[in-house]
N, C-alpha and C positions, 0 to 999 in steps of 0.2 A: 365379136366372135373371133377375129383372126389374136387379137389379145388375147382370149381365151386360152386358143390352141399354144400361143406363145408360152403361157404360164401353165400348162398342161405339160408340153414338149420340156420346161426346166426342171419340172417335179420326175419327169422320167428319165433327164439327163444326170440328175444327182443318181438315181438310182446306179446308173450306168460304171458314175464315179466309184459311186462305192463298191463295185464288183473290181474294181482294181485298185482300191487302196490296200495295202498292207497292213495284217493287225498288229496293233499298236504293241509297243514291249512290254508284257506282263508279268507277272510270277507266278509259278505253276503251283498248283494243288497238289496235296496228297491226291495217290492215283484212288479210284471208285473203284470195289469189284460188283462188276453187272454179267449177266447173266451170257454175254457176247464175250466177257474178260476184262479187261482191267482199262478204264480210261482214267485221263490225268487233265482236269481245266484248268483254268486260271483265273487269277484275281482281278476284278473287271481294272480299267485302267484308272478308273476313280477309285477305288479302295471299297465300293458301297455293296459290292456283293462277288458269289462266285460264278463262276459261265463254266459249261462242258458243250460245246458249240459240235455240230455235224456226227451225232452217233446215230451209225445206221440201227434202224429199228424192223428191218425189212429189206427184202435185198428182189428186185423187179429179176424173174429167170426169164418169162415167157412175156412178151408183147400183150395187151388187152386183158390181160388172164390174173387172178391174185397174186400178188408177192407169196416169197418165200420168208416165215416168219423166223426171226431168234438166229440171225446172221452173228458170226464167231469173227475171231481175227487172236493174230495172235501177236504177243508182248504187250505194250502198254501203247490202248490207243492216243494219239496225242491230238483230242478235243478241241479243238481252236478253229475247225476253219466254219465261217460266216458267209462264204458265201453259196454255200450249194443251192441251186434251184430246180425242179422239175422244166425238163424241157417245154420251152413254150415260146409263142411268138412276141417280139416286144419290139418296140413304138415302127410298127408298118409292119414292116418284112422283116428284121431283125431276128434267127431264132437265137433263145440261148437257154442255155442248162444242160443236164445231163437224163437219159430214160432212167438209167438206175441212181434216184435221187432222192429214197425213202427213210430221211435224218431228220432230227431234232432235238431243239435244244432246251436243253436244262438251265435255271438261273436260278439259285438261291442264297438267302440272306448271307453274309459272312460270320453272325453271329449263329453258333451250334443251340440249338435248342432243348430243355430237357423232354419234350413230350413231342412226337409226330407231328407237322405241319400239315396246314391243309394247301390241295395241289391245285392251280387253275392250270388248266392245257387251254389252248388260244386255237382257232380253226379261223385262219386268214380266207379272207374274201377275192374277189377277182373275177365275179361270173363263172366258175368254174374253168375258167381260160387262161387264167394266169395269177403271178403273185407267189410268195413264199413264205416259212417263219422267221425271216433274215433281221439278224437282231437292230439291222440297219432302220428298218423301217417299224419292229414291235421290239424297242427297247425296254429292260425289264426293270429301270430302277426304279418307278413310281409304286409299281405296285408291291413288288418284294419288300419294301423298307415298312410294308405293314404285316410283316410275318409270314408271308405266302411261299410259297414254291411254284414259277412259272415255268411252265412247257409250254413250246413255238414247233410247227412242223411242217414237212412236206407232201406233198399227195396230190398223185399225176393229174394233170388237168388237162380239158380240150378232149378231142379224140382219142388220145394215150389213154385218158382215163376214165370217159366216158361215153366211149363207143360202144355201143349196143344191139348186138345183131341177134341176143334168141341161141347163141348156139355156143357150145361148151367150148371153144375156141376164142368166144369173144361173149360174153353170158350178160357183161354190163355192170356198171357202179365201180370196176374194180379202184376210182379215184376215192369212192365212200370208203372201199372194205380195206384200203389204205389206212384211212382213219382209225377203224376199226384197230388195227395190226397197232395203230401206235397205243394206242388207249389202254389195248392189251400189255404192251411193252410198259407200258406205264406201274400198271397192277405188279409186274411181277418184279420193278424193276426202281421205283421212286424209292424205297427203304433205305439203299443206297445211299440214297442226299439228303434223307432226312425226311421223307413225306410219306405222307397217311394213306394206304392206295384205297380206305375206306373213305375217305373224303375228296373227293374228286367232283371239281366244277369244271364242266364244258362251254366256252365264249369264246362267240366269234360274230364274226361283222358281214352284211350282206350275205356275200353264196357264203361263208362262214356263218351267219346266223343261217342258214335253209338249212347248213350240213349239220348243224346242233341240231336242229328242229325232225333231221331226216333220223337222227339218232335215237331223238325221242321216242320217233315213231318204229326203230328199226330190231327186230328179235334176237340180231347180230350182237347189238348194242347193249344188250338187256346186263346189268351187275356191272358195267364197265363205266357209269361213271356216279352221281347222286344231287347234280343239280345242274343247273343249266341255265346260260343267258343267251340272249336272243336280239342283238343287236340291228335294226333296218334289215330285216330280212327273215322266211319264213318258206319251208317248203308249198306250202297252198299258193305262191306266187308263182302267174304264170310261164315265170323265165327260169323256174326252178325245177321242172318237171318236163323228160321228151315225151310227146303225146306219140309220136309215129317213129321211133327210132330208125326202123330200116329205112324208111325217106328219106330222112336225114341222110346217113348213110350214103343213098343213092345220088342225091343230091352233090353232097362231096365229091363220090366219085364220076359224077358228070361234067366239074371241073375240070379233071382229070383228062376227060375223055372218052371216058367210059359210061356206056348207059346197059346199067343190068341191076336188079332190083333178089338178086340170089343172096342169099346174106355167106355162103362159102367163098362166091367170087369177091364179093366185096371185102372179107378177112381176107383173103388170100393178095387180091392189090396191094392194102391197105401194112399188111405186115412184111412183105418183101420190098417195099421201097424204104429210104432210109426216114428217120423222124421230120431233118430237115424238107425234104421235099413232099411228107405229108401235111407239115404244118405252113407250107407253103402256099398252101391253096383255100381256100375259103368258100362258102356259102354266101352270096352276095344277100343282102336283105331285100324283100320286097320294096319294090317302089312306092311310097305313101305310108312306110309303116317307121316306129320310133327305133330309139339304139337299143332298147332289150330284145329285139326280135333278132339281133346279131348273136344272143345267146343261148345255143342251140346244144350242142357237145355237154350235156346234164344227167343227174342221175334219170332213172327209167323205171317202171313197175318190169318187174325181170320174172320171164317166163319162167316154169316147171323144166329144170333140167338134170338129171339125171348124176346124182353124187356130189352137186354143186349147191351149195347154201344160197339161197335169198337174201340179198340185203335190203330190199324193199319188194313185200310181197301184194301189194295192192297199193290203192290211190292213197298220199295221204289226207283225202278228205272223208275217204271213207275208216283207216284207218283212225283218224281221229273222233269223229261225229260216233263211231262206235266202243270206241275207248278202250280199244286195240296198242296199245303204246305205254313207252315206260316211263309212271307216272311218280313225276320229281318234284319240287320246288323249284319254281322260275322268274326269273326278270325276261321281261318281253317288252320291246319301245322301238319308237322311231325318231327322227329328227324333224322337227317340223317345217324344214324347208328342204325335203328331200331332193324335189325334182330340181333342182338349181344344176347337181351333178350333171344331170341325165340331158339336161334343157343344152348345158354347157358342151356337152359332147357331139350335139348335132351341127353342121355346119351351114353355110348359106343352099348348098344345093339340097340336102336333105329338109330344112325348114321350110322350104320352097317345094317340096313333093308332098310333103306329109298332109295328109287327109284321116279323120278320126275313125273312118269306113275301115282303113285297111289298121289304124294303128289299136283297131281294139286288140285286147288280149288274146292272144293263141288259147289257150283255156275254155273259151266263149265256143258254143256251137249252136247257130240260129238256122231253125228251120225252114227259112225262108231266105233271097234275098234282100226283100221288101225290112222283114224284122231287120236285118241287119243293120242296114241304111236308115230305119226309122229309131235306131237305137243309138248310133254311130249322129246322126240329127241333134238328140239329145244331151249327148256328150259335148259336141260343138258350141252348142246355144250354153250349157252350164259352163264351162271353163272360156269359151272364147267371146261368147255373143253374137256369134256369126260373125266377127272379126275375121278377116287374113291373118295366118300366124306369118310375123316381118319378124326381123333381126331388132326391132326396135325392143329397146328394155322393157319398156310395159305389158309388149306383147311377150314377150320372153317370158316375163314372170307368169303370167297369164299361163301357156303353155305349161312351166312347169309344173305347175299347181297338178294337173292332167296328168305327166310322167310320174311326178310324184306319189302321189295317189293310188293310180295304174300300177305302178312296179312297186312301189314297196308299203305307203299309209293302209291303203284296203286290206291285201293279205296280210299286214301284220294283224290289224284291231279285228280282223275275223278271225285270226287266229287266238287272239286273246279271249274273243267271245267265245269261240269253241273249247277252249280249255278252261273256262270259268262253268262251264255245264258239264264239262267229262272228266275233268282233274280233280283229286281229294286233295291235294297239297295246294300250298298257299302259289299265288301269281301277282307278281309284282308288277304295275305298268306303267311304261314309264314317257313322255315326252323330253327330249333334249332339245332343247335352244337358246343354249348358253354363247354370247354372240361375242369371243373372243380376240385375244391376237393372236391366237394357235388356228382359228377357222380357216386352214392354208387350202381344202378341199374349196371351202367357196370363192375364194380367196383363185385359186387357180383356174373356175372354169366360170370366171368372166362374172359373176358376181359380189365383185368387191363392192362396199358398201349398204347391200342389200340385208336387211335383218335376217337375225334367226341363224339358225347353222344347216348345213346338207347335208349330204349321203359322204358318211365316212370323215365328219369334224369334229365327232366325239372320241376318235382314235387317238387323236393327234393329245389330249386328255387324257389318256390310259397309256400312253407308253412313250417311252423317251425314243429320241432318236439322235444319231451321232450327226446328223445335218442340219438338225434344229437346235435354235438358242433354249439352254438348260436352265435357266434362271425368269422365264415368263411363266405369269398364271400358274404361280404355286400354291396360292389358298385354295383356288380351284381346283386345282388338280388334285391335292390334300383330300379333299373333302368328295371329290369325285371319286377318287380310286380306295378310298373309306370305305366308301358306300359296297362298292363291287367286292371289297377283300371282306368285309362285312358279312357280305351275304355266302361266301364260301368260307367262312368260318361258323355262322350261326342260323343258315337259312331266313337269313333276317336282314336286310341292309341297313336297318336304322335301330339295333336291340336298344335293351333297357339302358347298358351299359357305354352306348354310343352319345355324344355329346351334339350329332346332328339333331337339330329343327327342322320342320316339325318330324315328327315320326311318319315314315313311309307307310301307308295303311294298305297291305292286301288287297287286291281287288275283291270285291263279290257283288252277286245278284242281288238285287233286282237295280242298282245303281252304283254299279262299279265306278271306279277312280283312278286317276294315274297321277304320279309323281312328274312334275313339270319342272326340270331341271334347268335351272337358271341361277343368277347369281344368286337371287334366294330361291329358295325350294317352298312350292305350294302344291296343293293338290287340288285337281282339278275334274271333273267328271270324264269320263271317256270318250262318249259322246259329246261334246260338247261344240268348238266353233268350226264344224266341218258337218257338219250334219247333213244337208242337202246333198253335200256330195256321197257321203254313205248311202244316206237312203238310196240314191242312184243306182251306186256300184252294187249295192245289198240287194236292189232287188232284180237287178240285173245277173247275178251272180245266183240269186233263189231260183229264178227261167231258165237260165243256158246254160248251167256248169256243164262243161264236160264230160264229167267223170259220170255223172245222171246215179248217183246213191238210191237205193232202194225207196229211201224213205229222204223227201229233201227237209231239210230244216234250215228254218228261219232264220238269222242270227235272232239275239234276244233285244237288237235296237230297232228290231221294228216298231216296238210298242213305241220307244222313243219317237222315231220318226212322227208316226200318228198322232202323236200329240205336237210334235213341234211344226209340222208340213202348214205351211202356209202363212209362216211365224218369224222366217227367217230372210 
């Protein structure tokens, strides 16, 4: 573990670099005219395409509250700067960024095209706590040199932008209705560079696959984009959704000092101190529970307020089970060694508290505490065997398997199952565990050597970056970022006209399938070598969900279970 944190602490010291390198000497562009006035990019420093780097799309007036849309400037804006981020805290107590920090960037082919391109916009991950579209870490040359047009963006995270108090002061989501602002910006505004604003794909990774996912679901969202990928992550996951905002809330400001549960005192604290000494204090995690319960500061189901638009107006489980949502063409997957990240981020004192009692899911509401404990029992005996979780590797893997699952395997493939029963367009699913020399995610949180790829190793395959060696794993990557520009040109990743094997087949009932992305590509059932632990989660998840829908539904692998239980 302390290697871990070592190789953790370098991947965020690069980052740190590159907020003070200076951009390389480029050639400008013809200037663009956008709807704001006239910007002027430049020619990337490889010749492979063009960049218009930091145009605001949104301009932050009021603290907690929505941007200001369709921000002006005047003469020719000069596009180049990479590194602006949303205020937020980085490696401890470090804050950095700015509040008004609502840009994004543009990257397209250097060759002009005669017919409209199609546009992928990228929704970067981070828990909703941190992270940027900084081209340092979602570089665009892999995917644009297959004809695309990429947009990268920013959008306030943590409490800035997902503080949620109920009151027209502070209403909630305004990090989502960010999103929103760009998407829009995008429609009125991609023609400019050459892109199709009728063709618009939405991908992003973790809290970036929730915020696609939240999109799907969301009436804000509705015309603003026409397909959608869904990388390790899903809003039905319980670290993607506040159940008690004003707690939260109270909580923070108990840090503080402060103990009042008013949601006006609490905006009122909360917006006359400065960003730094809000983001300076934290929610400590329960004792005995994992690192997603660190991720609190999330979008919200947002009260009835008066002149103010909802950007989510109910659970997205109900939402979706009732097919309430905007219904697209999708790629939806995970990594099959998610939990390695999550396992990697715990340290000796946290592995040493953790009990499956407290680390069930916030989501979960058991009527008992008997249920609790005899379900938390269950969990124990399936991932550990009544083991001690130790720092030792075997138990680690062990554990993650549990994190895994927990935060991102379960919500995603119930998410897949619920949109293979309420979606009319096709759903693409997919497993990634392509076990490279890009795997820098597993690679950095203490499981080097261990098969398979984790939470965020398939990035490192979809975009370049100015830190990483540019000449590794090109057939791969080739054939990877194919597939994805594929699918945002044809709703299809693998068309007639595509040279991939085998052809990527739709999921459907009654025996769905996913794309097991590996050096070669096969397809696999959905259900297939994790089955006990579904069954668990699934039926544990059919008893206690939270959100308690009028009418609960099944997923559709129970039928599976019952015939495999006792088999496996």
């Amino acid at each position: 573990m302390k290697n871990c944190w070592k190789s953790m602490m370098s991947l965020k010291l690069l980052v740190l670099i590159s907020l003070c390198i200076p951009p390389l000497m480029t050639h400008p562009t013809a200037p663009v005219q956008l709807t704001g006035g006239q910007a002027q990019g430049s020619v990337s420093p490889d010749g492979s395409h063009l960049q218009y780097l930091g145009i605001p799309y949104a301009t932050v007036t009021h603290r907690f509250q929505e941007a200001e849309p369709n921000p002006t400037w005047d003469g020719v804006l000069n596009a180049r700067n990479e590194h602006i981020r949303c205020k937020q805290r980085f490696m401890g107590s470090r804050i950095l960024g700015e509040e008004d920090c609502l840009t994004l960037n543009v990257y397209t082919p250097k060759e002009t095209s005669d017919s409209p391109l199609p546009v992928m916009v990228f929704i970067h991950g981070g828990g909703f706590r941190d992270g940027s579209g900084s081209p340092f870490a979602y570089g665009p040359k892999f995917l644009v040199k297959h004809g695309v047009i990429l947009v990268t963006l920013n959008y306030r995270v943590e409490v800035l932008g997902f503080l949620c108090l109920g009151i027209k002061e502070a209403p909630g989501n305004v990090g989502m209705k960010d999103q929103v602002e760009a998407l829009k910006w995008v429609q009125n505004n991609i023609r400019a560079f050459g892109g199709d604003p009728d063709n618009v794909t939405i991908f992003g990774e973790s809290a970036g696959a929730a915020s696609v996912s939240f999109h799907i679901l969301s009436p804000m969202s509705k015309g603003l984009f026409h397909r959608a990928i869904m990388q390790s992550g899903s809003a039905l996951a319980h670290w993607a959704v506040q159940f008690e905002p004003l707690t939260i809330a109270s909580r923070l400001a108990e840090q503080m000092g402060y103990s009042t549960e008013d949601p006006v005192e609490i905006y009122n604290l909360f917006a006359n101190m400065t960003a730094e000494d809000l983001l300076s204090h934290r929610v400590p995690r329960k004792k005995g529970d994992i690192y997603s319960s660190e991720i609190i500061f999330v979008p919200c189901i947002e009260k009835k307020i008066h002149n103010i638009e909802r950007f989510l107006p109910d659970s997205p489980y109900n939402l979706i089970t009732e097919g309430k949502y905007n219904k697209v063409p999708v790629i939806i997957g995970f990594n099959n060694e998610e939990g390695y990240y999550f396992t990697g981020r715990e340290n000796e004192t946290t592995l040493a508290n953790v009990n499956f009692y407290d680390a069930l899911p916030r989501d979960l509401m058991f009527p008992t505490d008997e249920e609790k404990m005899k379900t938390a029992k269950m969990f124990d005996e399936l991932y550990m065997g009544g083991e001690k979780i130790t720092e030792e590797k075997h138990s680690l893997r062990k554990f993650s398997r549990f994190e895994g699952d927990a935060i991102i395997i379960y919500p995603v493939v119930a998410t897949m199952d619920l949109f293979l029963r309420t979606l009319n367009k096709p759903v693409f699913a997919y497993k990634f565990q392509y076990d490279g020399f890009l795997n820098y995610a597993k690679m950095a949180f203490g499981f080097r050597g261990s098969s398979g790829a984790t939470h965020g190793d398939e990035l490192f395959y979809l975009f370049s970056s100015l830190a990483l060696p540019a000449n590794l794993e090109l057939k791969f990557i080739n054939k990877f970022t194919e597939m994805w520009t594929n699918f945002a040109k044809y709703s299809n990743p693998t068309p007639a006209s595509s040279s991939i094997l085998p052809q990527w087949e739709a999921a459907e009932l009654p025996e769905p399938k996913l794309m097991v992305i590996d050096e070669e590509l096969t397809m696999a059932p959905i259900w297939g070598e994790n089955t006990r632990a579904l069954q668990l989660w699934n039926a544990t998840y059919a008893k206690y969900r939270i959100t308690r829908p009028e009418k609960r539904v099944l997923l559709s692998i129970k039928k599976t279970f019952q015939l495999t239980i006792g088999k496996s």
